[in-house]
Structure formats: C-alpha cells, structure tokens
Biopython code that builds the backbone (N, CA, C, O; Angstrom):
import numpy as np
from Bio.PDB.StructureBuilder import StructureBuilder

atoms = [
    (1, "UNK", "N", (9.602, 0.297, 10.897)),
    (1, "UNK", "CA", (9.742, 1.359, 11.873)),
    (1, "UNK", "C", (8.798, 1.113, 13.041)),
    (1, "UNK", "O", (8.090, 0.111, 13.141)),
    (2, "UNK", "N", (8.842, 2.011, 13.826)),
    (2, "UNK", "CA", (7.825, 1.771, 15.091)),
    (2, "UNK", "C", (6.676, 1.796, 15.450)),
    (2, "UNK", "O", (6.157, 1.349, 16.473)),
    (3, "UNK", "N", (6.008, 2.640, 14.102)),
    (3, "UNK", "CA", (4.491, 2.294, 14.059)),
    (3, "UNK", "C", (4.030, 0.742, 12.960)),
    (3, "UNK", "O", (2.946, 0.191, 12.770)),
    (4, "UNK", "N", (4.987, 0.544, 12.599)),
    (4, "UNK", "CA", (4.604, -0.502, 11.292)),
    (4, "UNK", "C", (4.597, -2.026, 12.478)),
    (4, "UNK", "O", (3.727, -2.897, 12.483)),
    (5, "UNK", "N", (6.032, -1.955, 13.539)),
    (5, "UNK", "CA", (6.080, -2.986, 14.150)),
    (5, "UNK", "C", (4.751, -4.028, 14.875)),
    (5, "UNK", "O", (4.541, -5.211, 14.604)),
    (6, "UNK", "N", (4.229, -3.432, 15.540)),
    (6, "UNK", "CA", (2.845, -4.129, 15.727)),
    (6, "UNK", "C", (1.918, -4.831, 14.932)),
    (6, "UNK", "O", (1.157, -5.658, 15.434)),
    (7, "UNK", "N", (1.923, -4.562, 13.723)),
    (7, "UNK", "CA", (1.099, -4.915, 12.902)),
    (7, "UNK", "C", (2.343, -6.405, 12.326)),
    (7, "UNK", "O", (2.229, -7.603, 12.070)),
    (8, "UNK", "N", (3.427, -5.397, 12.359)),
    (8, "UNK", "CA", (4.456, -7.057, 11.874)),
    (8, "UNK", "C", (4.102, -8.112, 12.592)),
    (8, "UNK", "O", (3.927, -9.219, 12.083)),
    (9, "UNK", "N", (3.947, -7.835, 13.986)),
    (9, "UNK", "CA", (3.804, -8.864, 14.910)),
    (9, "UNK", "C", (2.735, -9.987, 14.636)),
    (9, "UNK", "O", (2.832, -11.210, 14.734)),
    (10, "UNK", "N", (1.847, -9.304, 14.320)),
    (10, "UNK", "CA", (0.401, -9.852, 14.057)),
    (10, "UNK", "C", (0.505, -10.464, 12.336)),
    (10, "UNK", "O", (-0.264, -11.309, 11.878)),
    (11, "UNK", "N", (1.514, -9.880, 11.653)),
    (11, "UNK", "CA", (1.068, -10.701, 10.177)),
    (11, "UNK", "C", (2.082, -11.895, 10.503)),
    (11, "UNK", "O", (2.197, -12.633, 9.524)),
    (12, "UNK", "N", (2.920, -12.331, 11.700)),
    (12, "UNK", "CA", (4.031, -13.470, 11.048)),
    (12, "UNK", "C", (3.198, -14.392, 11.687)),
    (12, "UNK", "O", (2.251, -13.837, 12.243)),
    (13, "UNK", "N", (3.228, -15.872, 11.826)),
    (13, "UNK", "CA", (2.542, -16.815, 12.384)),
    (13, "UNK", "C", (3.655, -17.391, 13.422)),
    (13, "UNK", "O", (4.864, -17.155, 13.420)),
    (14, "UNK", "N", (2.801, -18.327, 14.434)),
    (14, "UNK", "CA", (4.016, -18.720, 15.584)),
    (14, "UNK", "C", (5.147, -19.168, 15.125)),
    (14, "UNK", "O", (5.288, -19.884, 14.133)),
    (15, "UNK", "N", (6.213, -18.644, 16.032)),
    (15, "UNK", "CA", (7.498, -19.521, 16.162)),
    (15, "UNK", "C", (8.139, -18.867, 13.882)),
    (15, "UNK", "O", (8.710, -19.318, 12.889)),
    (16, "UNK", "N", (7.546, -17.804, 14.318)),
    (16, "UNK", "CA", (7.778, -16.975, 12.366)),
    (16, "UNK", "C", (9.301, -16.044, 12.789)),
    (16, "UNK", "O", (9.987, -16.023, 13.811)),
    (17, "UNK", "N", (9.382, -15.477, 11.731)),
    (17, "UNK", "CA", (10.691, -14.374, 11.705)),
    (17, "UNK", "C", (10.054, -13.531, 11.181)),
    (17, "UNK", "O", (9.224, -13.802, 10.314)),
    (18, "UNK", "N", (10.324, -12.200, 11.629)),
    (18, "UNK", "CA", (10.478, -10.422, 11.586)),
    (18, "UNK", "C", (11.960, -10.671, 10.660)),
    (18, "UNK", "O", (12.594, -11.715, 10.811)),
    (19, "UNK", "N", (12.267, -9.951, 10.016)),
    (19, "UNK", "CA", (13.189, -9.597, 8.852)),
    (19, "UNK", "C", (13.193, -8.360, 8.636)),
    (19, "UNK", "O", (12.431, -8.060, 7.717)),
    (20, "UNK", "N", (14.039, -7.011, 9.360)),
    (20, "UNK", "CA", (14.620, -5.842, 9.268)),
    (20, "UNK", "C", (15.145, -5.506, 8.146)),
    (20, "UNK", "O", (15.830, -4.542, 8.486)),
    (21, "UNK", "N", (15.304, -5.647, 6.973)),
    (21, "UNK", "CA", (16.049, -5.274, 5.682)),
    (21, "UNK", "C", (16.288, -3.994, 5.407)),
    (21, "UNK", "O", (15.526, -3.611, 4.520)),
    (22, "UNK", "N", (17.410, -2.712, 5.984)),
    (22, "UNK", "CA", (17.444, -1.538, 5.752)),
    (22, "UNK", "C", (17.371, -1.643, 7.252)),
    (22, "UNK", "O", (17.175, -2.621, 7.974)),
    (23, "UNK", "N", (17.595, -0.282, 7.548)),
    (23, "UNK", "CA", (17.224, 0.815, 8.854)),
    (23, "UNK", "C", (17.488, 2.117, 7.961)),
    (23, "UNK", "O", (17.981, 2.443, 6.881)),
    (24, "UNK", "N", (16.612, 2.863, 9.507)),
    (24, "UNK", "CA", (16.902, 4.465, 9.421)),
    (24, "UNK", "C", (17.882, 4.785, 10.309)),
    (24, "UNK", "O", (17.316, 4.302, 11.290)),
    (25, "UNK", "N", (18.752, 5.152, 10.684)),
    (25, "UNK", "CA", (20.094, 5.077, 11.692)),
    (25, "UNK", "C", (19.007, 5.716, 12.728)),
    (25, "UNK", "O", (18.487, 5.019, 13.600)),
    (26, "UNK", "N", (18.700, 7.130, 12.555)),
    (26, "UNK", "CA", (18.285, 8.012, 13.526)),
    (26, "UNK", "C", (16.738, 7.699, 14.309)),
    (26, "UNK", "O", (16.159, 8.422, 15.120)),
    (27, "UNK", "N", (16.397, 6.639, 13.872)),
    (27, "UNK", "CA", (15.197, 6.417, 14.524)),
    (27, "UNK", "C", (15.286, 4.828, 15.316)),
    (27, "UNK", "O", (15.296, 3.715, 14.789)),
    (28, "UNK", "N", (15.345, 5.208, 16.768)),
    (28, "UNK", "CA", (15.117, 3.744, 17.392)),
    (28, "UNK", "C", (13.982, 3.015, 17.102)),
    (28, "UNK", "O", (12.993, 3.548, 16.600)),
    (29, "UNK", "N", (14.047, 1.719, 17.406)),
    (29, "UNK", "CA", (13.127, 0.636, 17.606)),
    (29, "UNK", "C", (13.011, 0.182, 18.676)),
    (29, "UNK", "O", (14.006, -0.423, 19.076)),
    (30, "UNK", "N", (11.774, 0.245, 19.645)),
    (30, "UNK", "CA", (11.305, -0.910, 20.437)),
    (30, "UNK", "C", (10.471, -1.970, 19.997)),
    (30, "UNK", "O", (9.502, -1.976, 19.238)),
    (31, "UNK", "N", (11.162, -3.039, 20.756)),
    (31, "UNK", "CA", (10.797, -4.091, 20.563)),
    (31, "UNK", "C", (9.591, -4.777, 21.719)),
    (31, "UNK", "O", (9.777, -4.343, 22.856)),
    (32, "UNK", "N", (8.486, -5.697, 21.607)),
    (32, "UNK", "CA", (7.868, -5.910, 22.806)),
    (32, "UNK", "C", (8.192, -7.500, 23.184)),
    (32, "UNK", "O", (7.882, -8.435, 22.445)),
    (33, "UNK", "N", (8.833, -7.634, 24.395)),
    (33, "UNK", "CA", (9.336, -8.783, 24.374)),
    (33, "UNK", "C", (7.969, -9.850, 24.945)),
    (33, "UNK", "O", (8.232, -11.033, 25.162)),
    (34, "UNK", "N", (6.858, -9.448, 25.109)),
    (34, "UNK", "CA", (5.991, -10.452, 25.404)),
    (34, "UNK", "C", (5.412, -11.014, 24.244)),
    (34, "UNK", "O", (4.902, -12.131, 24.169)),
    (35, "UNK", "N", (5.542, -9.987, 23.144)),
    (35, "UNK", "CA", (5.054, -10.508, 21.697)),
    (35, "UNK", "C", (5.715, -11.692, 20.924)),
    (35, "UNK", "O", (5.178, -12.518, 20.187)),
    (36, "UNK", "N", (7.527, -11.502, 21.427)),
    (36, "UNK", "CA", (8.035, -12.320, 21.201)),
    (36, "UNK", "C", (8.289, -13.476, 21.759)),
    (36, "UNK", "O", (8.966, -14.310, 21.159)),
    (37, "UNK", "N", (7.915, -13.647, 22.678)),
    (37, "UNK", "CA", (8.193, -14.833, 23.561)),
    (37, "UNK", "C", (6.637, -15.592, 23.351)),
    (37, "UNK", "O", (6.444, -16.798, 23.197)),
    (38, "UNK", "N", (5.962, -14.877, 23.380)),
    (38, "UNK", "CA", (4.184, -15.596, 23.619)),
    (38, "UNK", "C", (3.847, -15.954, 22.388)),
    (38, "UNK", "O", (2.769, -16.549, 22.352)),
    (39, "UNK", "N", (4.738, -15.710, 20.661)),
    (39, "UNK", "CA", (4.265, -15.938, 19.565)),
    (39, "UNK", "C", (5.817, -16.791, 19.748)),
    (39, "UNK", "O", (5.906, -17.733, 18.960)),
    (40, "UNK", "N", (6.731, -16.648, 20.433)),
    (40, "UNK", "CA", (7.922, -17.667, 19.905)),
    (40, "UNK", "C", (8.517, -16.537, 18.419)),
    (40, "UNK", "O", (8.712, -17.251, 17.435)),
    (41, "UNK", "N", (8.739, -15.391, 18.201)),
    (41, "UNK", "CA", (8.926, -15.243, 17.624)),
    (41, "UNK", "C", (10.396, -14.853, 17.522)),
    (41, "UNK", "O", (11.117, -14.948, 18.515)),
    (42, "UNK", "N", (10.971, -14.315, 16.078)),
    (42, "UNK", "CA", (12.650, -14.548, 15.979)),
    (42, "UNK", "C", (12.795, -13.112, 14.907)),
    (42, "UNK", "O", (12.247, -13.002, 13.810)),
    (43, "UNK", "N", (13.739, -12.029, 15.613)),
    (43, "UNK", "CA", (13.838, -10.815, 14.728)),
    (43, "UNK", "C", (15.197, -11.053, 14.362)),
    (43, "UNK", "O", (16.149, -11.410, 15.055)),
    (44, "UNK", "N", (15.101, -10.750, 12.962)),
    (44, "UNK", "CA", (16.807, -11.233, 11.990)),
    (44, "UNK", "C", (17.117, -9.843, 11.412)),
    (44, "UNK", "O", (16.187, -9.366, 10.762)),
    (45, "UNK", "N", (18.267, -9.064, 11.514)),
    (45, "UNK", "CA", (18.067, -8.228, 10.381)),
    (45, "UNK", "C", (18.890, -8.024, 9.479)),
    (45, "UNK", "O", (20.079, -8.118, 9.782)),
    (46, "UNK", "N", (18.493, -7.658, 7.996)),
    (46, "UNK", "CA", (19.831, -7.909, 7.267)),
    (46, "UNK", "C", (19.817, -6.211, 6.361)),
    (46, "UNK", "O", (18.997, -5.383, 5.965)),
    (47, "UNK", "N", (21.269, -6.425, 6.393)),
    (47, "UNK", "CA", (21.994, -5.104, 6.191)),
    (47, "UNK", "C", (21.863, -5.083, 4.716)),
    (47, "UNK", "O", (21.466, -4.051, 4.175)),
    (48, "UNK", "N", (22.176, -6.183, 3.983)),
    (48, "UNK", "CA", (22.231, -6.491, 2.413)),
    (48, "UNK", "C", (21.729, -7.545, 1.821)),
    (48, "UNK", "O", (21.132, -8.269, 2.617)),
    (49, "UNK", "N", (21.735, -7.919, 0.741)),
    (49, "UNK", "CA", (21.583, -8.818, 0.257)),
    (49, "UNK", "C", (22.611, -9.268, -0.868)),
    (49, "UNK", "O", (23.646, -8.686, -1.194)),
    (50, "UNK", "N", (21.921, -10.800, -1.543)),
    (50, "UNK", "CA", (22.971, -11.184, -2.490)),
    (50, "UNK", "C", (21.857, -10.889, -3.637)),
    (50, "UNK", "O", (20.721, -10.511, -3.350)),
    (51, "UNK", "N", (22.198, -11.052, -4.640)),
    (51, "UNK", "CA", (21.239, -11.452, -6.194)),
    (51, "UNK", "C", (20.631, -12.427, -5.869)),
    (51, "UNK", "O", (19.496, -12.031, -5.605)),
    (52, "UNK", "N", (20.691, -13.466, -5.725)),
    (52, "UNK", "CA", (19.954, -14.758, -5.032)),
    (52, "UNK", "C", (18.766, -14.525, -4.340)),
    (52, "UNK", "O", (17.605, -14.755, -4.679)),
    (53, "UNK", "N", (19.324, -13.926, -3.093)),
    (53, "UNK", "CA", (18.617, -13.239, -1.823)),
    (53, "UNK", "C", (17.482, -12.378, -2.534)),
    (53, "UNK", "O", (16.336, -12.614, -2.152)),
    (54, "UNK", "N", (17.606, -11.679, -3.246)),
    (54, "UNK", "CA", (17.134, -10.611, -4.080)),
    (54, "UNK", "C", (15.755, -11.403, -4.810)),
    (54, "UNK", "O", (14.555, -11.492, -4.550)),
    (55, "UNK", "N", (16.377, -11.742, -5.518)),
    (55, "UNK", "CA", (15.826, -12.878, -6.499)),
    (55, "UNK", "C", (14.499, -14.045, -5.756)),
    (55, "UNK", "O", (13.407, -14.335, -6.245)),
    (56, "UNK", "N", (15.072, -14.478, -4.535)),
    (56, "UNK", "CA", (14.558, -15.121, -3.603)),
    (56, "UNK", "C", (13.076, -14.445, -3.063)),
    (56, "UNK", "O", (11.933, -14.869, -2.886)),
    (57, "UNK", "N", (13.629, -13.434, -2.946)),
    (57, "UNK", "CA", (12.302, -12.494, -2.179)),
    (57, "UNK", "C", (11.358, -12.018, -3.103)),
    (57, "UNK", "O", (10.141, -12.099, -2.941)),
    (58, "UNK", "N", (12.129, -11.338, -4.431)),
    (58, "UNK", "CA", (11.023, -10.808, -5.155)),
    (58, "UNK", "C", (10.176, -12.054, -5.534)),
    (58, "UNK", "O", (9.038, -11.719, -5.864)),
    (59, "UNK", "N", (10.484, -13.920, -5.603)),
    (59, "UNK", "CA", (9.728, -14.797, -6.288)),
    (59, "UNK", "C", (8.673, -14.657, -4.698)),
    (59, "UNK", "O", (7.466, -14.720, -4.928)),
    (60, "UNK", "N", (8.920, -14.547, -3.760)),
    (60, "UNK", "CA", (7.930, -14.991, -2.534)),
    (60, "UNK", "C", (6.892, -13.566, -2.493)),
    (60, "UNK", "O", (5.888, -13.629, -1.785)),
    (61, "UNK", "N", (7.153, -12.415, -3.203)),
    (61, "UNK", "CA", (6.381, -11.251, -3.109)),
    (61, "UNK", "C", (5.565, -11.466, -3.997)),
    (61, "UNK", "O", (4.401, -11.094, -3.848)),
    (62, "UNK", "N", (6.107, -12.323, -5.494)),
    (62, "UNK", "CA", (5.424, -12.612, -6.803)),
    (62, "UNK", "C", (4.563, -13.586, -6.099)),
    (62, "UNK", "O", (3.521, -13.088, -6.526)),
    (63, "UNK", "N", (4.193, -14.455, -5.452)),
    (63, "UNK", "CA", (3.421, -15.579, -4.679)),
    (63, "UNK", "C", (2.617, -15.275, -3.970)),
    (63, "UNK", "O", (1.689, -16.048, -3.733)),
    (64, "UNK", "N", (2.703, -13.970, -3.355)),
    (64, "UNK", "CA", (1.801, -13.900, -2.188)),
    (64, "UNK", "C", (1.788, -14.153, -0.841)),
    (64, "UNK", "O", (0.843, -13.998, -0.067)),
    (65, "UNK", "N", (3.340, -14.713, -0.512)),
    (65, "UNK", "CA", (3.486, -15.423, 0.831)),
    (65, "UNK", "C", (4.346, -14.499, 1.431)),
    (65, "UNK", "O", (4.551, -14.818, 2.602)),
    (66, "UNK", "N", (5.102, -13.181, 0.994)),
    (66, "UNK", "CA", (5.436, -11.888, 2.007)),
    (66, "UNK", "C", (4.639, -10.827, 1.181)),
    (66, "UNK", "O", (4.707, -10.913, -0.045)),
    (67, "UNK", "N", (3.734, -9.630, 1.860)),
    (67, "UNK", "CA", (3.295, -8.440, 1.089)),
    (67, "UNK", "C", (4.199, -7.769, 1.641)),
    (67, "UNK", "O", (4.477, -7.955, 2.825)),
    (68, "UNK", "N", (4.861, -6.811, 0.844)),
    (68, "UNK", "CA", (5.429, -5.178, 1.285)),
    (68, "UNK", "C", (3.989, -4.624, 1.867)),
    (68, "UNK", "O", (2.864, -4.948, 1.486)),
    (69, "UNK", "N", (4.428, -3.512, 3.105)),
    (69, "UNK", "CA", (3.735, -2.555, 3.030)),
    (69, "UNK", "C", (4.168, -1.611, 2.406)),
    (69, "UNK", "O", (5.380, -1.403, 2.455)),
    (70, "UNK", "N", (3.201, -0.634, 1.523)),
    (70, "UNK", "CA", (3.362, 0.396, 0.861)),
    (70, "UNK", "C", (2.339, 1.505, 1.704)),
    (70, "UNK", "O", (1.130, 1.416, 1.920)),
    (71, "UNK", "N", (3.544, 2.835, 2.178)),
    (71, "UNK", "CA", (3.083, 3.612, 2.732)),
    (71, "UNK", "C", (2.247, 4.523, 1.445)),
    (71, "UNK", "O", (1.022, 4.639, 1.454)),
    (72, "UNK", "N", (2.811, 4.912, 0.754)),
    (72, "UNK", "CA", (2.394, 6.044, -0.080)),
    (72, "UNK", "C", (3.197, 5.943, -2.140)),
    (72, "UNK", "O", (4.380, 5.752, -2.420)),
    (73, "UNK", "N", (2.091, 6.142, -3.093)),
    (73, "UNK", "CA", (2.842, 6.172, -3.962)),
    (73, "UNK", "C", (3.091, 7.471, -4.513)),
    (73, "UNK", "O", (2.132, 8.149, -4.880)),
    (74, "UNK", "N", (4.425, 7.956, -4.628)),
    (74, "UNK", "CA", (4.934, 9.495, -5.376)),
    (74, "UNK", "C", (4.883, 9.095, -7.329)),
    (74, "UNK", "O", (5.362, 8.121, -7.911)),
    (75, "UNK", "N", (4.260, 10.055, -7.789)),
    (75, "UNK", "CA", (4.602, 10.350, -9.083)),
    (75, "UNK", "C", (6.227, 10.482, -8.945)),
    (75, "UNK", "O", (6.812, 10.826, -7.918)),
    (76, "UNK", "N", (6.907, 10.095, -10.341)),
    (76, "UNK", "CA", (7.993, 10.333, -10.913)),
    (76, "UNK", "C", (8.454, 12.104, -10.164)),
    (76, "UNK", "O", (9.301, 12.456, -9.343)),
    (77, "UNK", "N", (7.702, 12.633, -10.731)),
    (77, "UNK", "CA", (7.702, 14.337, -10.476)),
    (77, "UNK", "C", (7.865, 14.829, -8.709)),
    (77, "UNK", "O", (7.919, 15.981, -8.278)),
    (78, "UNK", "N", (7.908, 13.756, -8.058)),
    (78, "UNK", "CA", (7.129, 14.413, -6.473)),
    (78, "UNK", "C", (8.518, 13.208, -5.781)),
    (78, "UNK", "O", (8.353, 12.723, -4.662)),
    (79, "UNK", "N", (9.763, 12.876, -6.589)),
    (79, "UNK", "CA", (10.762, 11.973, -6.331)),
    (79, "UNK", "C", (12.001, 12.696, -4.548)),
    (79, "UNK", "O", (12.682, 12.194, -3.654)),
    (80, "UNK", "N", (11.589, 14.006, -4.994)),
    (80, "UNK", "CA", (12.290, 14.515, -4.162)),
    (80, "UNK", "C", (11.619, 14.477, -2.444)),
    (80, "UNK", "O", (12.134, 14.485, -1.326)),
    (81, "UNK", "N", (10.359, 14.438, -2.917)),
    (81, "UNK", "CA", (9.208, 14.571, -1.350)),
    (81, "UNK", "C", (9.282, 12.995, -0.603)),
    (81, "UNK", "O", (9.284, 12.736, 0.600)),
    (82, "UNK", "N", (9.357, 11.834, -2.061)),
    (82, "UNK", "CA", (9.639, 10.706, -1.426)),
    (82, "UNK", "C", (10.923, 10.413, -0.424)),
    (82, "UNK", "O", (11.032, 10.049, 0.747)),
    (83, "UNK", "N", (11.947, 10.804, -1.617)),
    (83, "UNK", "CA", (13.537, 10.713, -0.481)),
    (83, "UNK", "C", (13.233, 11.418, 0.997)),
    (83, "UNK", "O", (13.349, 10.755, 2.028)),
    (84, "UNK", "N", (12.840, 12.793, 1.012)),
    (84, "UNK", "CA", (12.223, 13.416, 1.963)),
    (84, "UNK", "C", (11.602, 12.706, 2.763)),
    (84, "UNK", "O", (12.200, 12.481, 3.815)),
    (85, "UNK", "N", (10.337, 12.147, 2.613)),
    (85, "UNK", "CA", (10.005, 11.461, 3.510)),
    (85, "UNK", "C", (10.958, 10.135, 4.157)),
    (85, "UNK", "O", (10.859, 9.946, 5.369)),
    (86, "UNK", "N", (11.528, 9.569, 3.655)),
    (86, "UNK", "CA", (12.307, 8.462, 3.976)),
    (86, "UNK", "C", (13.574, 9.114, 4.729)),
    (86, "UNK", "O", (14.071, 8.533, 5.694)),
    (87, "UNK", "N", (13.940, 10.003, 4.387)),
    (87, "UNK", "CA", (15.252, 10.513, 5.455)),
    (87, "UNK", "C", (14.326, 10.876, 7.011)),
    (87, "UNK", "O", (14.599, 10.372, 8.101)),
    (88, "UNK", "N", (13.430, 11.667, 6.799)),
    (88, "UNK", "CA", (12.531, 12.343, 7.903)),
    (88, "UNK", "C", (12.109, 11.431, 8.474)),
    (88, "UNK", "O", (11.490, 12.029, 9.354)),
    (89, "UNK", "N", (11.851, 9.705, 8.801)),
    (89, "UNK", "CA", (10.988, 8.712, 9.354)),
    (89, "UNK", "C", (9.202, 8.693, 8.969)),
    (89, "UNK", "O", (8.284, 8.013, 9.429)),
    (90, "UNK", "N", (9.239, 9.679, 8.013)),
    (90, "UNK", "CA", (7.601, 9.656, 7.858)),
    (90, "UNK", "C", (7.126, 8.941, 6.947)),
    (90, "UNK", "O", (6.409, 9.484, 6.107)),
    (91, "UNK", "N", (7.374, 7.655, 6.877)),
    (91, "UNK", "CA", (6.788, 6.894, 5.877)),
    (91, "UNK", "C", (6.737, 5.445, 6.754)),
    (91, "UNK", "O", (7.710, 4.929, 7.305)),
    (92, "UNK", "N", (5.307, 4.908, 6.741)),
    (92, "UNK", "CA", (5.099, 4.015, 7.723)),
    (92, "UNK", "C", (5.602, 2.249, 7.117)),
    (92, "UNK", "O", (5.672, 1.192, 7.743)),
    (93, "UNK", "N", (5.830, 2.522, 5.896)),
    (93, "UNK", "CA", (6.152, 1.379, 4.780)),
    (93, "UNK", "C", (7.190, 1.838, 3.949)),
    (93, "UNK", "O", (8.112, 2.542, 4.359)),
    (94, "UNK", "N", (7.009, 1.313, 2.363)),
    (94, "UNK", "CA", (7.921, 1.671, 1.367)),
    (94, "UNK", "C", (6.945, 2.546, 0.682)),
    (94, "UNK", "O", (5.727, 2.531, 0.500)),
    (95, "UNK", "N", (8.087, 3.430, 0.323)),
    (95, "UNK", "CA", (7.305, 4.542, -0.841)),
    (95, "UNK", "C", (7.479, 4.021, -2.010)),
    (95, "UNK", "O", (8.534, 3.438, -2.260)),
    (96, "UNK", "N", (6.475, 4.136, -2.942)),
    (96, "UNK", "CA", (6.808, 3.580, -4.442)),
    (96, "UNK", "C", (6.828, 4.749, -5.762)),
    (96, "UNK", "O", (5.901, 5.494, -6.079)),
    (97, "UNK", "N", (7.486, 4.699, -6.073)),
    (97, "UNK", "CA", (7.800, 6.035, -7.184)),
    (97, "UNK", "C", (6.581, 5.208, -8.626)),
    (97, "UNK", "O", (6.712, 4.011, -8.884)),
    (98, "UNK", "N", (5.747, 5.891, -9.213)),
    (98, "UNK", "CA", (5.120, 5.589, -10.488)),
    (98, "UNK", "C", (5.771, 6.139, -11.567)),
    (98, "UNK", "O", (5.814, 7.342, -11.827)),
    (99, "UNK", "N", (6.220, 5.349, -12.122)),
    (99, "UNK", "CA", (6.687, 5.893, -13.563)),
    (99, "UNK", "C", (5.903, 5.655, -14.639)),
    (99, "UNK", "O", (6.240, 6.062, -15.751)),
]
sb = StructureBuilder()
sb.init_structure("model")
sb.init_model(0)
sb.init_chain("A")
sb.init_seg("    ")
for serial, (resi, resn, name, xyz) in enumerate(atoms, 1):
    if name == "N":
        sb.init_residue(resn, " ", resi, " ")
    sb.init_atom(name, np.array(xyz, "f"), 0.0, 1.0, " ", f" {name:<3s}", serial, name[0])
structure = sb.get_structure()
C-alpha cells in the first residue's frame, strides 16, 4: 500500500523488482518515478499464483532472501477486526492470525 511503498523502494537492490501480489481495489497507489529510474527499478504485479509460484516463494521466505512485512498479529478470537482492517486499508503489511 502507500505507506509500505517507500520502504519497498529502499529494501530491493538496483535494477531489483517490486512484486504487487493482491491489491485493495479502493485504495490507489502512487508510484515515484525517480525512485524507479535512479534504482533502475521494475514493478510486476501478480493477481495469482500457481502451487509452484506458491511453493517458490514460501522456500525464498524460508531463506531469508524476501521478509513479509507484518503489520499486526490478531489472536484467533479478534479474526473479525483483522478482515476489518484489511477491507478498511489500515494495515500497513500482512496481518497474521495466531492460532
């Protein structure tokens, strides 16, 4: 989202890719095109994935070479405040449910 973007900018390395996975329909994105041009950088975004794809990412999260940001973690019990936040744009990352 649009407060998280800046900081994306700064974790990819030159001539790297930004990777959109999901949107919120109702909330635009600006983009800063000097960030992208002066780092060479490349925004991809994908709507879905395959099992592969899936599979692919969770081994590079297991590695250490992409972190999620995690905005906030909800107890099991507090599941409804999470969806909430994620429809509303108020979550600056992923919410993680604890079970």
């Amino acid at each position: 989202n649009q407060q998280t973007l800046p900081s994306s900018y700064q974790s990819v390395k030159r001539a790297g890719r930004l990777v959109f996975v999901g949107y919120t329909p109702q909330l635009p994105l600006s983009v800063m095109p000097h960030e992208l041009v002066r780092n060479e950088l490349e925004i991809v975004g994908s709507r879905a994935n395959t099992k592969q794809e899936l599979q692919e990412t969770m081994d590079l999260v297991g590695r250490g070479r992409i972190k999620p940001i995690v905005d906030r973690v909800f107890p099991l019990a507090e599941i409804e405040s999470a969806f909430d936040a994620l429809r509303e744009g108020r979550s600056l990352g992923r919410n993680v449910l604890a079970i």
